[in-house]
N, C-alpha and C positions, 0 to 999 in steps of 0.2 A: 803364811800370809804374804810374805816378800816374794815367794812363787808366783803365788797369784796374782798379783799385782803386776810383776815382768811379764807374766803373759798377758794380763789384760792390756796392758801396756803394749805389746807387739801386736798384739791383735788387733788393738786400735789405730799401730802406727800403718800396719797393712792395710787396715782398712780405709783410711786416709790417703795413705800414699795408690794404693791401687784403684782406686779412681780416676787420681789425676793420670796416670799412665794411661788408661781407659780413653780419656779427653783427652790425651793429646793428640790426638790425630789431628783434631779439631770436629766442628761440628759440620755436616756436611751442606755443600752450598745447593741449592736450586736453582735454578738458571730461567727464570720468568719465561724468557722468549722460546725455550724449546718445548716448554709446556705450553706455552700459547696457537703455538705451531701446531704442535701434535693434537691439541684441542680444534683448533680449525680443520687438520687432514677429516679427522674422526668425522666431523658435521659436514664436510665432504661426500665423504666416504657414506654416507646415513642418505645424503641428497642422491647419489647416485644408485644406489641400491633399492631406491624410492623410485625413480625413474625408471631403473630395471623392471622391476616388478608391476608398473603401470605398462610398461611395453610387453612385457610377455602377456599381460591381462588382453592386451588389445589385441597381439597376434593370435590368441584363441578363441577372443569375439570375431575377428575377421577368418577363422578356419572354420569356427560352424558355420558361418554365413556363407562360406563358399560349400561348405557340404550341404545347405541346407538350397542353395541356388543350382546344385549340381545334382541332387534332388529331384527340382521341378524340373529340369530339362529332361530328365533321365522318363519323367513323365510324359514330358511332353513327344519325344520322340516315340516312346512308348505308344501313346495316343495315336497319333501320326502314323504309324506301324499298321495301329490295329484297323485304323479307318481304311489305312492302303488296301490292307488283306482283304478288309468287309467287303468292299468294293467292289476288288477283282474275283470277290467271291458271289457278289452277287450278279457282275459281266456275265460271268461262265456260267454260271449256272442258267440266266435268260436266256443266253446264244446258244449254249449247249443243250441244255434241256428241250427248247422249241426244235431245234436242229434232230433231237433224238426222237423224239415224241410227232415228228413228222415225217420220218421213213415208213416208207409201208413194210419197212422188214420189222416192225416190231408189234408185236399179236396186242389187240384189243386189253389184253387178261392182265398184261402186261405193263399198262398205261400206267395204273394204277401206283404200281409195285414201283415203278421209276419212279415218278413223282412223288408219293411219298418220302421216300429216301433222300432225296432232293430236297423236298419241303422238312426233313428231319434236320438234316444238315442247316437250313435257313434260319430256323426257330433257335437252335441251337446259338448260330451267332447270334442273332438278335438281345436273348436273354443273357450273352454275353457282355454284350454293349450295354444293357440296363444295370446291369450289376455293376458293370465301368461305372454310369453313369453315377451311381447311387455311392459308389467310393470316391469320384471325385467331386460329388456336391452333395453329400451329407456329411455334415459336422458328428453326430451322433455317432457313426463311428470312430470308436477312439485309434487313429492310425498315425503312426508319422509318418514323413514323406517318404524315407528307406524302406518301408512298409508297404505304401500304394505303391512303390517306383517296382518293388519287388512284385508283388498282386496284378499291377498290368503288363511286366513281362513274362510271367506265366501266361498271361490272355494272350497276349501277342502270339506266343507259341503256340498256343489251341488256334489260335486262327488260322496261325500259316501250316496246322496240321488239317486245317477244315478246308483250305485250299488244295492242298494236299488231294485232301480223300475226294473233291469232287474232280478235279484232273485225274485220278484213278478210275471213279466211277467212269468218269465221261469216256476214257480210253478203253474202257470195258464195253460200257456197250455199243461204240464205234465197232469194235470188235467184231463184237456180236453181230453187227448190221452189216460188218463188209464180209462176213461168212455167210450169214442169210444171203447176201445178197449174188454171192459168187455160189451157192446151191443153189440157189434160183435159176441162174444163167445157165448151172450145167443142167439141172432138172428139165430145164424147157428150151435147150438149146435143140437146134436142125440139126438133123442127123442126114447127110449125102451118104449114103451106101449103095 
């Protein structure tokens, strides 16, 4: 029992004494004003991050609005484009055509066969232009504007290929008329012999 007792005895006197060894350091201090500090950086820092994220919101409202302005122009020149071609499509064709269709090198049988072709070419823009039409003032299709910007430069291209093919034509059957017309001259030219 006197055992037991000397060791409950040590045991307790450890346990007493090693505490306060534990505490001596002391208790440790907090310092109000660095925590005050650090608490104002933080709500700072929360403000500014706050601000960040309202400016990058705004710079990607303001970059579809420029893609979406860059868009309509892209139309509009588009537009612009197709009217130029229609135009000088339908010049050439008036001048050329009446200028073709009025040589006497070109046979009766003939008449037809040109103008048609001509009138194929004509019809042709026309239902282009309607189709324009109906893409840029109907709602009912569902398009965005990268969408029409794309669809009327495709048309712009048929166009200045429909320009194309009547300046082909047209220089074809010039062709055609300045050989008629130079067998003509030697067919019924004076012969001095």
């Amino acid at each position: 029992m006197k055992n037991t007792f000397t060791t409950f005895v040590g045991i307790f006197a450890l346990a007493v004494l090693f505490p306060i060894r534990g505490t001596c350091q002391g208790m440790p201090v907090y310092d109000n004003t660095n925590f005050i500090s650090f608490t104002k950086s933080l709500i700072e820092s929360a403000k500014q991050t706050s601000q960040l994220l309202k400016t990058v919101q705004f710079l990607k409202d303001q970059k579809d609005n420029i893609e979406k302005v860059n868009n309509v122009i892209k139309q509009l020149k588009a537009v612009r484009e197709l009217t130029k071609n229609n135009q000088r499509l339908f010049e050439l064709v008036q001048r050329d055509l009446r200028e073709i269709l009025n040589s006497p090198y070109i046979k009766s049988n003939e008449i037809n066969r040109i103008s048609e072709s001509f009138n194929e070419i004509i019809e042709n823009s026309l239902d282009g232009l309607e189709y324009i039409d109906q893409i840029l003032s109907n709602n009912n299709l569902k398009m965005t504007d990268a969408e029409r910007a794309e669809v009327l430069k495709e048309m712009e291209l048929q166009s200045k290929e429909m320009v194309v093919e009547v300046e082909a034509k047209t220089k074809r059957y010039r062709e055609i008329i300045a050989f008629r017309e130079l067998q003509h001259k030697i067919n019924n030219r004076e012969t001095k012999y």
